[in-house]
C-alpha positions as CSV (number, residue, x, y, z in Angstrom):
1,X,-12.7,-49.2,-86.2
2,X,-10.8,-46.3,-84.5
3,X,-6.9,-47.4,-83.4
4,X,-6.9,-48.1,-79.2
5,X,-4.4,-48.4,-77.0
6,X,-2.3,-52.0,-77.0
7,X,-1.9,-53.8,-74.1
8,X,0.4,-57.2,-73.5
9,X,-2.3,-59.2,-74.5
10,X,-1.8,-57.6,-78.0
11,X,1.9,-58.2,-78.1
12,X,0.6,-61.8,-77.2
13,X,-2.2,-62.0,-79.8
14,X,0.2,-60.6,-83.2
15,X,3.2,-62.2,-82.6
16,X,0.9,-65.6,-82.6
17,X,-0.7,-64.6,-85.6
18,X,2.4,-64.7,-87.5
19,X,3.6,-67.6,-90.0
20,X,5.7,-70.2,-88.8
21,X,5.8,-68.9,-85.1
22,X,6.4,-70.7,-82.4
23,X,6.2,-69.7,-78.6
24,X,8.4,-71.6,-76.2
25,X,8.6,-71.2,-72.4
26,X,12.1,-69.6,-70.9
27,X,13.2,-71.2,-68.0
28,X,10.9,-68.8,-65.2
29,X,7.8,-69.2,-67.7
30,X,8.3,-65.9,-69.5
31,X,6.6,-66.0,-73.2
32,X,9.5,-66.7,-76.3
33,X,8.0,-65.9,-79.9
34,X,10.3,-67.1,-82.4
35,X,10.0,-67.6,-86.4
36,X,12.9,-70.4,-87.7
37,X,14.2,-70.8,-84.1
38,X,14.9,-66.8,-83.7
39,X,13.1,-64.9,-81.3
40,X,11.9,-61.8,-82.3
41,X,9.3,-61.4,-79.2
42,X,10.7,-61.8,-75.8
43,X,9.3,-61.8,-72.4
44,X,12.2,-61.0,-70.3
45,X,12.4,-62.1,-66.5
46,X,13.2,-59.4,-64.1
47,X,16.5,-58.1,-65.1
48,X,19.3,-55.6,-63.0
49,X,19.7,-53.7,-66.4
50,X,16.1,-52.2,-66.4
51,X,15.0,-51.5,-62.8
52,X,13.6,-48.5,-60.8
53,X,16.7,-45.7,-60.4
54,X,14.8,-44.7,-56.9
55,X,14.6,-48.5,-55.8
56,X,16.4,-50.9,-57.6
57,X,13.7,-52.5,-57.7
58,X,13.6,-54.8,-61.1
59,X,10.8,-54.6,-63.6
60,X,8.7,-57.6,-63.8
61,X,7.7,-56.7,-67.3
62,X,9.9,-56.0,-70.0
63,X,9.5,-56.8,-73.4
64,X,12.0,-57.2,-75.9
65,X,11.5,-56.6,-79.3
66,X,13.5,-57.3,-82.4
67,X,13.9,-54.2,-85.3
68,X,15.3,-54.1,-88.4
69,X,18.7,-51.7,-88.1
70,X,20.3,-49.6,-85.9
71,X,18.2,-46.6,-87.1
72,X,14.6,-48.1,-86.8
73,X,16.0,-49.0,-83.3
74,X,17.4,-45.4,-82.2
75,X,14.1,-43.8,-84.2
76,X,12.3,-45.6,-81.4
77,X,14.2,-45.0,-78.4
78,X,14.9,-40.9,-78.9
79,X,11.5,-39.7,-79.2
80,X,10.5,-38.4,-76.3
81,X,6.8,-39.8,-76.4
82,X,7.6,-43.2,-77.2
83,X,7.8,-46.0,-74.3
84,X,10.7,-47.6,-75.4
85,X,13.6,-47.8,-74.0
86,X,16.9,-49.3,-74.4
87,X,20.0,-50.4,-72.0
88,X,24.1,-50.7,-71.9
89,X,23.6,-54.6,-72.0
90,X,21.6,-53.9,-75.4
91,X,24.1,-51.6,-77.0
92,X,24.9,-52.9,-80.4
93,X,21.7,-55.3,-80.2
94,X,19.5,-54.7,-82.7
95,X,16.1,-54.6,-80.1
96,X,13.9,-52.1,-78.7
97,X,12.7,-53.0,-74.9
98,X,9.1,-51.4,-73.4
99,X,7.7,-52.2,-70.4
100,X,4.1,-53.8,-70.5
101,X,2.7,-51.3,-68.1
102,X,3.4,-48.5,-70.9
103,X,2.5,-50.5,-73.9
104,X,-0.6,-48.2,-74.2
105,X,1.3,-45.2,-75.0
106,X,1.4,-46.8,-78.5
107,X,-2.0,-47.8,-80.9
108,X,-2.4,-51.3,-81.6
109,X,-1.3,-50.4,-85.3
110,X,1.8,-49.4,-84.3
111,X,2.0,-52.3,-82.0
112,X,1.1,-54.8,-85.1
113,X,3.6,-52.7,-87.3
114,X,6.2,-53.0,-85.1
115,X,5.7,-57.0,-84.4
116,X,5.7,-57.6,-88.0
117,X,8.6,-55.7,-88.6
118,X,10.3,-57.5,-86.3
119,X,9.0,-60.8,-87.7
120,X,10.2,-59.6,-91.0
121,X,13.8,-59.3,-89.2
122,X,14.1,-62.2,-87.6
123,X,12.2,-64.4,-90.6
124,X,14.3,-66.5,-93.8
125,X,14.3,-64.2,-96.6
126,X,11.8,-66.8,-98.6
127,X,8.9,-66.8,-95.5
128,X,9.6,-63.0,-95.2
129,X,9.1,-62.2,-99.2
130,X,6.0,-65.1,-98.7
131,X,4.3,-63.2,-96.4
132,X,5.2,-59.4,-97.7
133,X,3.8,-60.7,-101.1
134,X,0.6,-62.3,-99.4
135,X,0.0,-58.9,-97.6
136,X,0.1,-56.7,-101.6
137,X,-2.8,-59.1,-102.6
């Protein structure tokens, strides 16, 4: 099957799928995905770091997404055809943010790539080398 466009029902979907995760419920209902009590998938509420330059309007859905180091993050963020984004609250914070409306600017593969990645991050270093050594077989 060819690669499609993701969509927040995706982001949803893998970071389920992943060993010992558990989702939790922030305080306005936005979607926690967390592996040994870290998040490494984040719903964010509506947030006056990432709003609308014309409007100021907030954006009601921004995802935050854990990577690996400072370069996988900035490897996201400067190309010019990615949808990610960062912000000056997230300097030094090793997380990528996208907005759900543009989460089909990447393929589901990426998506899945980039959730277990983050996964792999956020995960103990015995559930991480579990699951990298479950995927070789």
């Amino acid at each position: 099957m060819a690669d499609r466009p993701a969509r927040v029902a995706d982001v949803h979907e893998i970071a389920a799928a992943m060993p010992h995760t558990t989702r939790i419920e922030g305080p306005k209902g936005n979607a926690i995905y967390q592996v040994g009590g870290k998040s490494f998938v984040f719903f964010r509420t509506p947030q006056p770091d990432a709003a609308d330059p014309d409007s100021g309007e907030r954006y009601p859905d921004v995802i935050m997404i854990w990577v690996e180091s400072e370069e996988d993050k900035l490897a996201l963020i400067q190309d010019p055809q990615s949808p990610f984004f960062t912000t000056n609250r997230f300097d030094g914070h090793l997380s990528v943010l996208v907005r759900g409306k543009d989460i089909g600017r990447i393929g589901v593969e990426e998506l899945t790539e980039l959730i277990q990645d983050a996964w792999l991050s956020r995960a103990s270093k015995r559930r991480a080398e579990r699951w990298l050594a479950e995927q070789r077989r």
